[in-house]
C-alpha positions in Angstrom: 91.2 108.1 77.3 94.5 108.9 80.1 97.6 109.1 78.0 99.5 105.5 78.9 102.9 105.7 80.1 106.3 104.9 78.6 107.3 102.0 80.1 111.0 101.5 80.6 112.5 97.8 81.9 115.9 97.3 83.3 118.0 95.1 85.0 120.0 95.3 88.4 122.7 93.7 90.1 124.4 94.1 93.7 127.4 93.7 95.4 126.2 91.2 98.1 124.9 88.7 95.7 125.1 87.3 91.8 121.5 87.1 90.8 120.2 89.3 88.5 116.7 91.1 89.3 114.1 92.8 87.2 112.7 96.5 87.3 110.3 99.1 85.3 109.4 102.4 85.7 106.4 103.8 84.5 105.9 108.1 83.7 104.5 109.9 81.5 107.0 112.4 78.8 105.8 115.5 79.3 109.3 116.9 79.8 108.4 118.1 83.4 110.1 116.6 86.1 108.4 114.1 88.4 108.9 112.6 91.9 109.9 108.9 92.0 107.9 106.2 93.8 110.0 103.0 94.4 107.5 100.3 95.1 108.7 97.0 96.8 106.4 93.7 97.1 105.7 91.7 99.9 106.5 87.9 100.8 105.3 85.6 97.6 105.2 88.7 95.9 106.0 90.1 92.9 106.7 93.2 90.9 103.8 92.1 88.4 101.6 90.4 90.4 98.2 90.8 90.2 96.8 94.6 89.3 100.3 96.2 90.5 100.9 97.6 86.5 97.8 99.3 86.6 99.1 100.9 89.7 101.9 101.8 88.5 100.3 103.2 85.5 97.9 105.1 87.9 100.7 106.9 89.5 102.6 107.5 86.3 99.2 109.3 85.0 99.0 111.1 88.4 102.5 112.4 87.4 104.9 110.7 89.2 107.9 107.7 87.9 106.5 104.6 89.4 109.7 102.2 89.7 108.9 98.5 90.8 111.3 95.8 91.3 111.6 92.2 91.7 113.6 91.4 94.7 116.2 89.1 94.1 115.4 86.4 95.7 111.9 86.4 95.6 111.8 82.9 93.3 111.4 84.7 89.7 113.9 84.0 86.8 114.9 86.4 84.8 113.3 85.3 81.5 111.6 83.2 83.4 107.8 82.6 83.7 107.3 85.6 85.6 105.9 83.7 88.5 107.7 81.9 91.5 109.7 79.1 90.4 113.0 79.3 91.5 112.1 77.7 95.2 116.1 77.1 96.1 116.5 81.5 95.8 113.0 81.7 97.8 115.0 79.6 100.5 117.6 81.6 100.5 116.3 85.2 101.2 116.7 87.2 104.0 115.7 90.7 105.2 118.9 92.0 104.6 119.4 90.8 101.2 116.1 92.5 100.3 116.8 95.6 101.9 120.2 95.6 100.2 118.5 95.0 96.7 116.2 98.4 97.5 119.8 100.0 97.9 121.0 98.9 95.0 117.7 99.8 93.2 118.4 103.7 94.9 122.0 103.4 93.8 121.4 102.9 90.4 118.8 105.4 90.1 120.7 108.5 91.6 124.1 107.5 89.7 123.8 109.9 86.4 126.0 107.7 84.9 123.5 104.3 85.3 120.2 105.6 85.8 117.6 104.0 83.3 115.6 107.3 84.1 115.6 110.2 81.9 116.9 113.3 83.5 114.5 116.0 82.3 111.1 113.6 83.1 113.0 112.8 86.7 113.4 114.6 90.0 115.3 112.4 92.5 115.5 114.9 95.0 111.4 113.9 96.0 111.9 109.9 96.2 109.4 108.2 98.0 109.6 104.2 99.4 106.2 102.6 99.4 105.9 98.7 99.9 103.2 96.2 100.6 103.0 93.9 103.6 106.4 92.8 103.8 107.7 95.0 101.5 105.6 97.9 103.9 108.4 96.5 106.9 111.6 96.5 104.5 110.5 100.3 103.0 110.2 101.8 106.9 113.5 100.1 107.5 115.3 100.9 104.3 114.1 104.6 104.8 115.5 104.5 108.5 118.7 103.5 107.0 119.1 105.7 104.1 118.8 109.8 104.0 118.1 109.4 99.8 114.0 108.5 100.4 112.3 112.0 101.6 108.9 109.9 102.4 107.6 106.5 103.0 104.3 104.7 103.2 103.0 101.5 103.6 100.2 99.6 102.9 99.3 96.5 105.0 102.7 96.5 106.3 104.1 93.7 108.7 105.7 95.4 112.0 108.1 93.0 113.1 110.6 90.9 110.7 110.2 88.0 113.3 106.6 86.7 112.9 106.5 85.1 116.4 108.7 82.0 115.8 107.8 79.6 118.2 110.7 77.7 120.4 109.7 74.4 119.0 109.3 75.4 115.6 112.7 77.0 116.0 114.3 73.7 117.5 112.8 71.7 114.4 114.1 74.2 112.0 117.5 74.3 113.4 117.1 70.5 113.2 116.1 70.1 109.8 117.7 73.1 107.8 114.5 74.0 106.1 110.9 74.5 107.6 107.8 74.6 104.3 105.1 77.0 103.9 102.7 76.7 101.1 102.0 79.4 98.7 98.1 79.0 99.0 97.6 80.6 95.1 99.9 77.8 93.5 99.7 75.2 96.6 103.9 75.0 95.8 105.7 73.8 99.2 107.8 77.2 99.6 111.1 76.4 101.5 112.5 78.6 104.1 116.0 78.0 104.9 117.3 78.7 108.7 119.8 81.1 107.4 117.0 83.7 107.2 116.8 82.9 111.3 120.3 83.4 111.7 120.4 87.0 109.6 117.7 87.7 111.9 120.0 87.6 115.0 123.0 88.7 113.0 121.7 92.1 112.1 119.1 92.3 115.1 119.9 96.2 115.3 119.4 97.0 111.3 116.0 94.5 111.4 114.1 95.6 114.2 111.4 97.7 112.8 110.2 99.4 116.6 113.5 100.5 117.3 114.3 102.2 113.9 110.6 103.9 113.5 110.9 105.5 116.8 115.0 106.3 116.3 115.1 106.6 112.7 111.6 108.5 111.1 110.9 110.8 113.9 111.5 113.8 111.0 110.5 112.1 107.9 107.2 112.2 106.4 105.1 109.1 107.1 101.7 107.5 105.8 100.5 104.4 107.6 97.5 102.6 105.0 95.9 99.6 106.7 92.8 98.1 106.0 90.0 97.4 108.8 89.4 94.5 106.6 92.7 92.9 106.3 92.9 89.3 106.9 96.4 88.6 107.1 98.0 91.7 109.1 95.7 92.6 111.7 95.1 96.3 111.8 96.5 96.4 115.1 99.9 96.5 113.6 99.0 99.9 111.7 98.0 101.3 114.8 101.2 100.1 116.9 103.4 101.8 113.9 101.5 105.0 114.5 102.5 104.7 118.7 106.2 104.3 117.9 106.2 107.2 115.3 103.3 109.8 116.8 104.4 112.4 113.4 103.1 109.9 110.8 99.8 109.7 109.4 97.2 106.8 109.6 94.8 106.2 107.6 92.6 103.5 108.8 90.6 102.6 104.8 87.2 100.8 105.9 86.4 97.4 103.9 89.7 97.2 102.3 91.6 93.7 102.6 95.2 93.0 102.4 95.7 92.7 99.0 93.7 95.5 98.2 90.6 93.6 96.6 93.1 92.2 94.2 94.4 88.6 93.1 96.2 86.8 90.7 96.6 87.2 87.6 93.9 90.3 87.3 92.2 90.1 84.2 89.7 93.6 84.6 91.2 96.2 82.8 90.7 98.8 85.7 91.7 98.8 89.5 90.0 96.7 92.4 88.1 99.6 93.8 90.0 98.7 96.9 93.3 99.8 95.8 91.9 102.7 93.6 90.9 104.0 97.0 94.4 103.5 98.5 96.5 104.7 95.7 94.7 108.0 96.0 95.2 108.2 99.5 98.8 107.9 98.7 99.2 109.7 96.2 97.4 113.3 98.1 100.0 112.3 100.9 102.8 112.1 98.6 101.9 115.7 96.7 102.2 117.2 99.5 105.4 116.0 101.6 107.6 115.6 98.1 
């Protein structure tokens, strides 16, 4: 039977904003010290969503601190439900506000003084970003931005914060304030607020994904996980990544979808055998660069 991790929750604040967000980290006390994974989640997401604890679990057994967070404006409460339900903070995100909460997150972690982590199960000279889908876009950006994460991977990751807006759906944005998408899992009527439009063109330079790969994580170590499967980000994206930043890795994970065979909630007590197969990926990768 693996040993199960201690798991330790915390909360975070930032500078930029006053919402509240969640975390947890997951390791094992053996009293050796580990590398840290920061996980971040992808658009509807969630830090709990799904079969992401038994990943994080996975990693912790694999002996590294897996640290997940809710970004703060991702729709959860804190104390909440723990699933989307605060639609006005969904309206209001923006790239920039999540890439500011994964700062804080690092912030809080490397400050002796604040860190949740304990110092002799914790080496935060070998921190590592990995995010999913959207959270695979913020994590390549956050790590161009930031000289704290030594590595970064992504799985399913989104290459471009602007999804192809349209000039007409822009004009009836504009227009109306607000433009709806539906979460297909709960069938709620998600608002997105313009603002997220105008961050766009406000911090063009610090959001544009091509630009910083190719600048930015020429000299730090890179895994690109995409799945030939995936119905939502074609795999295309993967291999564009890999053109704009020739150093990284790809690995290209035959009949894997984009959430990694899972859903939610997950009942099974063990891993899709999709995302069994990606963690491990991952995790070789990350023994050797950390």
């Amino acid at each position: 039977m693996p040993i199960q991790p201690v798991r330790l929750d915390f909360l975070l604040s930032s500078p930029h904003h006053t919402r509240p967000f969640e975390a947890d980290a997951r390791y094992i006390p053996d009293g050796q010290p580990k590398p840290v994974v920061v996980f971040v989640h992808g658009f509807k997401g969630f830090k709990d969503w799904g079969h992401f604890n038994l990943l994080a679990d996975y990693f912790a057994q694999q002996g590294f601190v897996f640290v997940k967070l809710n970004l703060s404006h991702n729709g959860l409460v804190v104390g909440g439900s723990g699933d989307l339900e605060d639609l006005e903070a969904f309206g209001h995100n923006n790239f920039s506000l999540e890439l500011d909460d994964i700062g804080s997150l690092l912030t809080t972690l490397l400050d002796p003084k604040a860190t949740p982590l304990p110092a002799p199960e914790t080496d935060l000279t070998r921190l590592a970003l990995l995010g999913h889908s959207r959270g695979g876009g913020l994590v390549l950006l956050k790590a161009a931005e930031d000289a704290r994460v030594k590595a970064v991977v992504t799985w399913a990751a989104i290459n471009n914060v602007n999804p192809g807006w349209t000039e007409e759906l822009m004009q009836h944005w504009e227009k109306e304030g607000v433009f709806h998408v539906e979460n297909s899992r709960t069938k709620q009527q998600l608002p997105l607020y313009f603002q997220i439009v105008e961050d766009y063109h406000q911090n063009r330079l610090r959001l544009d994904i091509p630009h910083n790969v190719r600048r930015k994580l020429r000299n730090r170590p890179t895994l690109i996980v995409h799945g030939d499967q995936d119905e939502t980000v074609a795999v295309q994206k993967a291999h564009e990544l890999k053109s704009w930043h020739p150093e990284a890795e790809l690995a290209i994970l035959p009949g894997v979808t984009h959430n990694l065979g899972g859903g939610h909630p997950w009942l099974q007590a063990s891993l899709p055998t999709e995302a069994h197969q990606t963690a491990d990926v991952t995790i070789e990768f990350l023994r050797r660069v950390l």
